[in-house]
DRENMIDO-947847 format. One line per 10 residues: number of its first residue (from 1); their letters; for each residue x, y, z of C-alpha. Coordinates in nm, 2 decimals, always signed. Each point is the difference from the previous one (the first is absolute). Example, Ala and Ser with C-alpha at 12.3 -4.5 7.8 and 13.67 -1.06 7.14 Angstrom:
2
1	as	+1.23,-0.45,+0.78  +0.14,+0.34,-0.07
***
This chain:
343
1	xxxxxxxxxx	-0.89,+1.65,-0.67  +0.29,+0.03,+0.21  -0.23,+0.12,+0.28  -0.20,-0.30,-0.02  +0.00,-0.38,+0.14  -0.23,-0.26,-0.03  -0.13,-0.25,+0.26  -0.20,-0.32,-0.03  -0.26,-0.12,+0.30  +0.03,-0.37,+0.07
11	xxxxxxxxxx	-0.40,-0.02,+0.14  -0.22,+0.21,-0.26  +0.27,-0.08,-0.25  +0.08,+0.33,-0.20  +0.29,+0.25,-0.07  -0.01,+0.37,+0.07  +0.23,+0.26,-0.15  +0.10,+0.28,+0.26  +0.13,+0.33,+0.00  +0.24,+0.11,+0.26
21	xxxxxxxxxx	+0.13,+0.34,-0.18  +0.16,+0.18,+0.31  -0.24,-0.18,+0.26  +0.19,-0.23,+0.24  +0.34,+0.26,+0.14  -0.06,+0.30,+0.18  +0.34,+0.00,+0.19  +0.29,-0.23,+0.14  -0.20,-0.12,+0.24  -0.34,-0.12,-0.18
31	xxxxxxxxxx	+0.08,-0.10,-0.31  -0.26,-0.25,+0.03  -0.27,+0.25,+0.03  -0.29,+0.09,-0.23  -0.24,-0.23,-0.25  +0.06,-0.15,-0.29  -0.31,+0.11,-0.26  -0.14,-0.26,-0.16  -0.04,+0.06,-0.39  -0.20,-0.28,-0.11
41	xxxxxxxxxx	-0.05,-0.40,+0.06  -0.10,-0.32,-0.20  -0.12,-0.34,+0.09  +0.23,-0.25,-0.05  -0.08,-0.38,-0.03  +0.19,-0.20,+0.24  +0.24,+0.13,+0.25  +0.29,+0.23,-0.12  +0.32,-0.23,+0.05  +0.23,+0.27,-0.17
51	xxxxxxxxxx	-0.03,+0.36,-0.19  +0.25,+0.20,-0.22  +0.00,+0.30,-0.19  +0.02,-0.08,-0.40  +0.04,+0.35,-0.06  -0.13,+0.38,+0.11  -0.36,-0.13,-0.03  -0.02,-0.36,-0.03  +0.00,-0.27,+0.34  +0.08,-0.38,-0.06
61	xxxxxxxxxx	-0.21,-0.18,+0.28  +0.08,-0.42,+0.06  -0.28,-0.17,+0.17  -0.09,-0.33,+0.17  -0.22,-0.08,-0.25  +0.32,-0.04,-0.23  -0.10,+0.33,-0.18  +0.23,+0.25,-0.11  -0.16,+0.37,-0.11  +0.08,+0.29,-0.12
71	xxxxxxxxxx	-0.17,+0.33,+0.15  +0.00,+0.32,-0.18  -0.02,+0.33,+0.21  -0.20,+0.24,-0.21  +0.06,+0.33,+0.10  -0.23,+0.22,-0.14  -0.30,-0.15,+0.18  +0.20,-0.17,+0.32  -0.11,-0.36,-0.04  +0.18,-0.34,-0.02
81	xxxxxxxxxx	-0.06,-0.26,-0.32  +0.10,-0.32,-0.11  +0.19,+0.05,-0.31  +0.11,-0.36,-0.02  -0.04,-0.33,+0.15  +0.14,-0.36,+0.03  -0.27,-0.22,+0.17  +0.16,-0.33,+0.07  +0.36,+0.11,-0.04  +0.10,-0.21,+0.25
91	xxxxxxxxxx	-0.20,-0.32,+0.10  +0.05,-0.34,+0.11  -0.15,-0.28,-0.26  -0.30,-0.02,+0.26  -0.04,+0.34,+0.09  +0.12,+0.38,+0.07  +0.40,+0.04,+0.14  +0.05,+0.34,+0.19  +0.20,+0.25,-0.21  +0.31,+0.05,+0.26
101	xxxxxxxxxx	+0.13,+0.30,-0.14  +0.06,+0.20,-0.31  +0.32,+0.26,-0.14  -0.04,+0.25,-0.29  +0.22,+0.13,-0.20  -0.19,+0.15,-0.30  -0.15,-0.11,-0.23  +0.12,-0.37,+0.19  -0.17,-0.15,+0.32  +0.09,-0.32,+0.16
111	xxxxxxxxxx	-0.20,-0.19,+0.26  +0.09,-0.26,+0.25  -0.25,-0.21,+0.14  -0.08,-0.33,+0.26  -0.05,-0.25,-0.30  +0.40,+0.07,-0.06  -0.06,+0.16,-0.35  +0.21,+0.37,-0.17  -0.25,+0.14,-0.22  +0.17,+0.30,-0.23
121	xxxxxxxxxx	-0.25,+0.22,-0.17  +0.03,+0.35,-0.17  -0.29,+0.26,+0.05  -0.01,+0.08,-0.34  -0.11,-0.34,-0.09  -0.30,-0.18,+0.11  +0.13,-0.39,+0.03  +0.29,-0.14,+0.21  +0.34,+0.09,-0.15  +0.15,-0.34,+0.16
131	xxxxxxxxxx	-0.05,-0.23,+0.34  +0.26,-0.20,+0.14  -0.19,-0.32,+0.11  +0.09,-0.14,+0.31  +0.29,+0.26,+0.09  -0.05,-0.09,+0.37  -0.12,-0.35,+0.19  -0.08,+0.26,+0.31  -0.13,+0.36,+0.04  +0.14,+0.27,-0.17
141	xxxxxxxxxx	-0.09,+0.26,+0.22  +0.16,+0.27,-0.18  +0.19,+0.14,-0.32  +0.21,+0.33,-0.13  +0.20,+0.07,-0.33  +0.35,-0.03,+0.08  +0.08,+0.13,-0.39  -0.25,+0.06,-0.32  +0.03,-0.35,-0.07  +0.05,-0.17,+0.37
151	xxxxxxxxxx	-0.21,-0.02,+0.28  +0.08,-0.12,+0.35  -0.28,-0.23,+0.17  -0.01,-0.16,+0.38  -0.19,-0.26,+0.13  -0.13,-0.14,+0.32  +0.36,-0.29,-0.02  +0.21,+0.30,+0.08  +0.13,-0.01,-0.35  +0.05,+0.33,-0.19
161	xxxxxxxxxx	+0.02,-0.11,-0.39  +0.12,+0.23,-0.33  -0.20,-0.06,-0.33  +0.11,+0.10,-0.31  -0.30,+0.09,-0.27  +0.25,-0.01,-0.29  +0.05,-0.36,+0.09  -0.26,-0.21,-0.14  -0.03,-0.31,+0.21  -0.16,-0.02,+0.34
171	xxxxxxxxxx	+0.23,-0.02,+0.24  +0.20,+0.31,+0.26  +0.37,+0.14,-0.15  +0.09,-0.08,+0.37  -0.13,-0.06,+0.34  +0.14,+0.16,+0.34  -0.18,-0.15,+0.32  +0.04,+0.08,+0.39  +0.23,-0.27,+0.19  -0.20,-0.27,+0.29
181	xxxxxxxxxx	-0.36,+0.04,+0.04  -0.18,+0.09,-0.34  -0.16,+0.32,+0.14  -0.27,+0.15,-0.23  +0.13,+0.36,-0.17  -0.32,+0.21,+0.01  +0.18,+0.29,-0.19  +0.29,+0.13,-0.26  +0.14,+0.29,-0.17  +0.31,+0.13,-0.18
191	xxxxxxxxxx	+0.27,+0.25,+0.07  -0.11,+0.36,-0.26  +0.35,+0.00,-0.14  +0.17,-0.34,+0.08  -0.23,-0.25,-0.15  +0.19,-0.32,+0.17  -0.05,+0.15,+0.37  -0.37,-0.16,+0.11  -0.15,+0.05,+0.32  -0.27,-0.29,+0.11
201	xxxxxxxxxx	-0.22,-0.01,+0.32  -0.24,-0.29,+0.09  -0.15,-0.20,+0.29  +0.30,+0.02,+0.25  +0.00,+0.38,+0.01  +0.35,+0.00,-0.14  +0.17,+0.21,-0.26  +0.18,-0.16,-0.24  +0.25,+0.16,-0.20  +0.12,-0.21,-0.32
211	xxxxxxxxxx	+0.26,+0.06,-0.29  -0.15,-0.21,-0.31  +0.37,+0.02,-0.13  +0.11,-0.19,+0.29  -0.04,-0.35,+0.11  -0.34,-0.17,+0.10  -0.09,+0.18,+0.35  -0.10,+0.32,+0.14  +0.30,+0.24,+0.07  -0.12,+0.15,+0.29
221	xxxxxxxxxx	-0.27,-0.11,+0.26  -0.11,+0.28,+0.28  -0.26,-0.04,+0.24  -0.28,+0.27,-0.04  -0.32,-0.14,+0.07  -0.14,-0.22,+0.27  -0.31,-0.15,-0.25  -0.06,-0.01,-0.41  +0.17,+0.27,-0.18  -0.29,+0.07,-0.27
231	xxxxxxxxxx	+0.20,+0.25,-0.22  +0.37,+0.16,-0.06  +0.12,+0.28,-0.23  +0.30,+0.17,-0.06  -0.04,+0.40,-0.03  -0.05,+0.07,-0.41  +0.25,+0.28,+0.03  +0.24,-0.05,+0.30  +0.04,-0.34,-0.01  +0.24,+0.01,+0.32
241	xxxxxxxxxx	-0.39,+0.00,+0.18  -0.26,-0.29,+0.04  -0.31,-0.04,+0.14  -0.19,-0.33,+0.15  -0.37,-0.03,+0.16  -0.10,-0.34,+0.25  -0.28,-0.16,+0.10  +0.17,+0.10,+0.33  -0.13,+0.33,-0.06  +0.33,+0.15,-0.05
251	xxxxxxxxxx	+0.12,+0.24,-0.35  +0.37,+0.01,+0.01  +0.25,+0.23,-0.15  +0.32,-0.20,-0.11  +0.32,+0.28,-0.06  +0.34,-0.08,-0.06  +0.28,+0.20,+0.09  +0.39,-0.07,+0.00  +0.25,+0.26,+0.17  +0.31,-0.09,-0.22
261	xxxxxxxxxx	+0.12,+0.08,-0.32  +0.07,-0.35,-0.06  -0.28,-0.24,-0.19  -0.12,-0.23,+0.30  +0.05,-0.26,-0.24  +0.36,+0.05,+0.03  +0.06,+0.03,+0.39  -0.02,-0.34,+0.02  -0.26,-0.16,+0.25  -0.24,-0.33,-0.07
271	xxxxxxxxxx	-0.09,+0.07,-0.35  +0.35,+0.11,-0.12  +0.07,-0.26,-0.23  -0.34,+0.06,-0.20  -0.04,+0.31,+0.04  +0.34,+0.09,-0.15  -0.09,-0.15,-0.33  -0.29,+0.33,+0.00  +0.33,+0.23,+0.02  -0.06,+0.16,-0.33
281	xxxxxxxxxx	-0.35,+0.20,-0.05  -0.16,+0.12,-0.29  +0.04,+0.40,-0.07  -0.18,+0.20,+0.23  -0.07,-0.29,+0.25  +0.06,+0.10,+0.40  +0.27,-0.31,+0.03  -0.02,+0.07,+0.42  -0.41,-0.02,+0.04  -0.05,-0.26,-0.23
291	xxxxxxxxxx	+0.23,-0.23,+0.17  -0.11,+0.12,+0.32  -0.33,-0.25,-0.14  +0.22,-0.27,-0.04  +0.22,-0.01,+0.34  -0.35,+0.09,+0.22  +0.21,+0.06,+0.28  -0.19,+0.22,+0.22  +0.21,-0.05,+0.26  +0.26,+0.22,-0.10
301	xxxxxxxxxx	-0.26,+0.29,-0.08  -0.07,-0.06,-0.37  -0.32,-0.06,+0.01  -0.27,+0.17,+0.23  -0.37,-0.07,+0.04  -0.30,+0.25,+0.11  -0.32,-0.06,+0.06  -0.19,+0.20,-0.21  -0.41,-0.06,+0.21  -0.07,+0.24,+0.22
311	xxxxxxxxxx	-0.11,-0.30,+0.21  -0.04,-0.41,-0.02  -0.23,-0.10,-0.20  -0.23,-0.22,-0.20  +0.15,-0.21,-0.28  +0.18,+0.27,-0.22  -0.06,-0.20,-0.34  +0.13,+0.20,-0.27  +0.23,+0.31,-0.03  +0.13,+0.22,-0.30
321	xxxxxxxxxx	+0.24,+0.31,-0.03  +0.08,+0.28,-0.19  +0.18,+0.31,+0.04  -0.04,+0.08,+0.39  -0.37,-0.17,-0.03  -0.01,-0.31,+0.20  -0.37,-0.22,-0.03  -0.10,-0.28,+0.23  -0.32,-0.18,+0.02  -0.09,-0.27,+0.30
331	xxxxxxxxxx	-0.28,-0.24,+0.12  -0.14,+0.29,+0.18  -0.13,+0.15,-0.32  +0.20,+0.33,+0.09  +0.22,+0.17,-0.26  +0.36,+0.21,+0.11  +0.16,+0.25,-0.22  +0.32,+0.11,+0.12  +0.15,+0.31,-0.24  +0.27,+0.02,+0.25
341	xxx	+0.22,-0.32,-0.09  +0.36,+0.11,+0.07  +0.17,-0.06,-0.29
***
């Protein structure tokens, strides 16, 4: 299954499962090359808003009908089933609210969606394990776990909020939110190894680099796109690399880098006196990337950017990563695998 990716079509409405084995690198200098082969499809009712993998051979789908299913890959016939499904999971009280987006982590899902509601479930149970009822007067657009029991949601206020499922009541353990204009945040997701490091994208095209330790702002802000930034993720591994797709067409690789010894959070600079409070890491922790996040101060050569396309684009909607294995999809139905991701 590590081969494999899954797409969803926006006009016939379905999700495919694809192969990609060793197609897509044949050199340095065509990574893009070769087809993806597709393994088997599904119809899916409504439009796919967001997809995860649950496990090796179950997909979590969120749809604009409010739906959230569970697809099973059986693979000793190649075919796609629904192995579980919340109709109405999220719904306004006249109608159906879009499912905005969905994280696993096994057996737990949790779904955002436009009517403003979490919904927790567990795929080894058939109802709703809890809802949060009116988490949001706005959008969330999307979600991620920040820790088993925490997830990190943003919304289309520019506010980037922390629940707490071993709270009981209904309201965030804090909210962080971007300074002036309320600018929507499209997308989120947490440093691998230093849970408090968050990286959000959104309508701007700007990455935004927070510390939910810290204050109420973003650390960092860099310019990286010129339209909506639709998704961001740090590298699962080597979390000193990030990756962000645009509607401007563009897939970006985000690296930091730092030429001296010394923690940037301790040569002074903007961010000094916050930073300096992030002085002492946890065991094993890179003290000099990480904080490279925090300062974002590419001016001075810690962080570098490539352009990972071949060539401007469509939309580039969605991305994931793994290993060397880069995935983009965009609005012009294409699909690049690069297995040639320096990293």
């Amino acid at each position: 299954m590590t081969d494999c990716v899954t797409t969803c079509h926006f006009q016939d409405n379905k999700i495919s499962l694809w192969s990609i084995g060793d197609n897509g690198v044949s050199g340095m200098d065509d990574e893009f090359e070769g087809d993806p082969q597709l393994v088997c499809e599904y119809k899916h009712n409504g439009d796919v808003m967001d997809l995860q993998f649950l496990d090796q051979d179950r997909i979590v789908t969120a749809s604009s009908t409010g739906a959230v299913t569970i697809f099973r890959h059986n693979h000793n016939n190649q075919t796609l089933s629904v192995s579980q499904l919340w109709e109405r999971a999220h719904h306004y009280p006249c109608g159906k609210a879009p499912c905005t987006g969905v994280v696993c982590n096994s057996p737990e899902i949790v779904t955002v969606g436009e009517d403003g509601r979490i919904i927790l479930f567990r795929s080894d149970q058939e109802g709703v394990t809890r809802t949060i009822e009116n988490a949001d007067s706005s959008t969330i657009h999307a979600v991620t776990f920040l820790r088993t029991t925490e997830i990190l949601t943003v919304n289309s206020i520019g506010q980037l909020k922390l629940w707490d499922f071993r709270q009981r009541g209904n309201e965030p353990s804090q909210i962080l939110s971007l300074t002036g204009d309320r600018v929507p945040l499209h997308c989120v997701d947490r440093h691998p190894n230093q849970q408090h490091i968050v990286a959000t994208g959104g309508q701007d095209g700007m990455l935004c680099i927070w510390d939910v330790r810290q204050g109420k702002m973003p650390f960092s802000l860099m310019e990286a796109h010129s339209a909506e930034m639709w998704e961001v993720h740090f590298h699962p591994s080597n979390p000193d690399h990030l990756f962000s797709c645009s509607e401007d067409g563009s897939l970006l690789h985000w690296e930091t880098s730092s030429n001296s010894d010394t923690p940037s959070f301790l040569q002074g600079g903007r961010n000094a006196s916050i930073t300096s409070r992030s002085a002492i890491a946890p065991a094993g922790g890179n003290q000099s990337l990480i904080s490279a996040w925090l300062t974002g101060d590419s001016g001075k050569g810690r962080l570098e950017t490539t352009h990972m396309l071949p060539s401007q684009t469509l939309s580039v909607n969605s991305l994931d990563v793994l290993g060397q294995c880069l995935v983009c999809g965009t609005d012009g139905e294409a699909i690049y695998v690069n297995r040639l991701v320096p990293i």
